[in-house]
C-alpha positions as CSV (number, residue, x, y, z in Angstrom):
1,X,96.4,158.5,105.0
2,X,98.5,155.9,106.6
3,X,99.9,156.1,110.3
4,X,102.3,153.9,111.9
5,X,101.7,154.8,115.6
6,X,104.2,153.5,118.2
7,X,104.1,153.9,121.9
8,X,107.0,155.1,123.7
9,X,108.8,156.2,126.3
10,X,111.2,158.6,124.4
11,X,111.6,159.6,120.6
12,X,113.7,162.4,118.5
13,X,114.2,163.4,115.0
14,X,116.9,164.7,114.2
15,X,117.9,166.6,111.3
16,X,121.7,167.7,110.4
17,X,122.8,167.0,113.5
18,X,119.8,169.2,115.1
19,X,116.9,168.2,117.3
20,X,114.0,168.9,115.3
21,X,111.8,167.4,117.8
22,X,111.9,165.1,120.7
23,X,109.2,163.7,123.3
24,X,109.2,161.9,126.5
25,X,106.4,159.5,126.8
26,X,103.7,159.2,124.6
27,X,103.2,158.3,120.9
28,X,106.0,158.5,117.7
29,X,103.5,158.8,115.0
30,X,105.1,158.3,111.3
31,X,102.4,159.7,108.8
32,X,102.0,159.1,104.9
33,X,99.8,161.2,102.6
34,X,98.1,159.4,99.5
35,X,97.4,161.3,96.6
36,X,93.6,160.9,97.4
37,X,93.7,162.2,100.5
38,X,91.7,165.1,101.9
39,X,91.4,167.2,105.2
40,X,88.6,164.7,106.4
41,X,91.9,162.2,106.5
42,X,93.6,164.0,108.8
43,X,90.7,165.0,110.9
44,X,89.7,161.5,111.3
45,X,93.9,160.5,111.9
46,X,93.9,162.7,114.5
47,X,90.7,161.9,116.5
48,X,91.5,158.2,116.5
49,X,95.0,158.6,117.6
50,X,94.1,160.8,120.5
51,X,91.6,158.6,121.2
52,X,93.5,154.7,121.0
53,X,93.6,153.0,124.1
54,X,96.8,151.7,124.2
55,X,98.2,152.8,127.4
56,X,98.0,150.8,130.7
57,X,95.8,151.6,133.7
58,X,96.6,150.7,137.4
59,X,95.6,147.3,136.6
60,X,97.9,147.0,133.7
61,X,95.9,146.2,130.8
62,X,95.9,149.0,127.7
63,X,92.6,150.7,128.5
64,X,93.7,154.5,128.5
65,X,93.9,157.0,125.6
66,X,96.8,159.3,125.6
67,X,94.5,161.8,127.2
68,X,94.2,160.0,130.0
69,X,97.6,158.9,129.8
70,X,99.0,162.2,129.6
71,X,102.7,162.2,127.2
72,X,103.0,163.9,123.6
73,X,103.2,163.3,120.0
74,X,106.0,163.3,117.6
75,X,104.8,163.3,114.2
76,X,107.0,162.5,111.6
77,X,106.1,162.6,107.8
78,X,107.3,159.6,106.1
79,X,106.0,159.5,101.9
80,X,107.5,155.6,102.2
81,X,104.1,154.3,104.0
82,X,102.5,154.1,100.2
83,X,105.4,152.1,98.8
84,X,104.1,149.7,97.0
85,X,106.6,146.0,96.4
86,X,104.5,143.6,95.2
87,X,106.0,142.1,92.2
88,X,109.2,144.1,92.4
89,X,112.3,144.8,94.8
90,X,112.4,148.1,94.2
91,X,109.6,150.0,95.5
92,X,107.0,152.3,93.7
93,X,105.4,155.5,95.4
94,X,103.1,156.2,93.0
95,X,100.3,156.6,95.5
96,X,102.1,159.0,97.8
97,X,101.1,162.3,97.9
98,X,103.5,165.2,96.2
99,X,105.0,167.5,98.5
100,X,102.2,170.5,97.6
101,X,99.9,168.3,98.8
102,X,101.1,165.8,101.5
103,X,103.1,169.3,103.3
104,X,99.4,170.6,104.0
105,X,97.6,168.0,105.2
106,X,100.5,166.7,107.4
107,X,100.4,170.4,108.8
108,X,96.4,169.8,109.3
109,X,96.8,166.5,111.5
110,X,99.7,168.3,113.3
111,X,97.5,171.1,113.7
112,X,94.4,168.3,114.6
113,X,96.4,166.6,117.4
114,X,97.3,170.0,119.0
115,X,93.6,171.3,118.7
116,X,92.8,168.2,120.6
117,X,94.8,169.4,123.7
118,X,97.7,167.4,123.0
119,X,101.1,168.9,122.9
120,X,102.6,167.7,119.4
121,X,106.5,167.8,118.5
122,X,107.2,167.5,114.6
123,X,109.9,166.5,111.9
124,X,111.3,168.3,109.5
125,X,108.7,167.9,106.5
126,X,110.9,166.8,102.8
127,X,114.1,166.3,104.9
128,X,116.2,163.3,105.7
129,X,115.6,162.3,109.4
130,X,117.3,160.8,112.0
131,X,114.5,158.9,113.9
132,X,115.5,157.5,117.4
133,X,112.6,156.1,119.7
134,X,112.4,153.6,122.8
135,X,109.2,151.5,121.9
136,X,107.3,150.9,124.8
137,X,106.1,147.0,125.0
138,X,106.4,147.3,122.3
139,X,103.1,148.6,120.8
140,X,102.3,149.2,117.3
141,X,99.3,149.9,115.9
142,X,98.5,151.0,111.8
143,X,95.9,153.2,110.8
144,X,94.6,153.4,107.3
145,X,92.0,156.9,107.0
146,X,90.4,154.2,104.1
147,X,89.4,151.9,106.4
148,X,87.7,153.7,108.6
149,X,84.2,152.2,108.0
């Protein structure tokens, strides 16, 4: 499972000209399932996330979790993560999870992040998005569930 994790200080998804979901400070999270992903993924996606310290303290330097910070999430399933362009111009997404199995463990990390106290805003799973977001510093961080170890 691949995560793109941005902080921000606003992000919405929209979806046919309605706000699916939006969030004011915090963390836009765009997640990808592999086809070899399991709940243990998600699990492990969720703890690290809530746990990154990538927000700044009084003293300015990125030392506090989004816990600490305070601010949501807005996770936002995006299959395109596990594109795969070496080689080619047009990409291949043979690695990325079908929808009857990415749609569950996306709910699971969803479900993850909110178990862990944070409040989580979400996409519209399978639809096409309208993704708008102020990145804050900007910070981006990836997360791969196979490196992990």
């Amino acid at each position: 499972m691949r995560a793109v994790v941005q902080r921000v200080t606003r992000a919405g998804v929209t979806v046919n000209g309605e706000t699916a979901g939006q969030i004011g400070r915090g963390l836009l999270v765009l997640l990808g399932v592999s086809e070899i992903d399991t709940e243990r993924d998600a699990d492990y996606l969720a703890a690290k996330i809530a746990k990154l310290r990538i927000f700044d303290d009084q003293s300015g330097k990125m030392n506090l979790a989004i816990t600490e910070a305070g601010g949501a999430v807005l996770a936002v399933s995006q299959f395109t993560l596990y594109g795969d362009a070496r080689g080619q111009n047009r990409p291949s997404y043979i690695h990325a999870a079908r929808p009857e199995l990415a749609r569950p463990l996306y709910e699971r990390f969803v479900e993850q992040v909110r178990a862990l106290g944070l409040q989580c805003e979400t996409g519209r799973f399978q639809e096409m998005m309208l993704v708008e977001l102020v990145n804050d510093g900007p910070v981006t961080i990836l997360l791969d569930s196979e490196k992990q170890f």
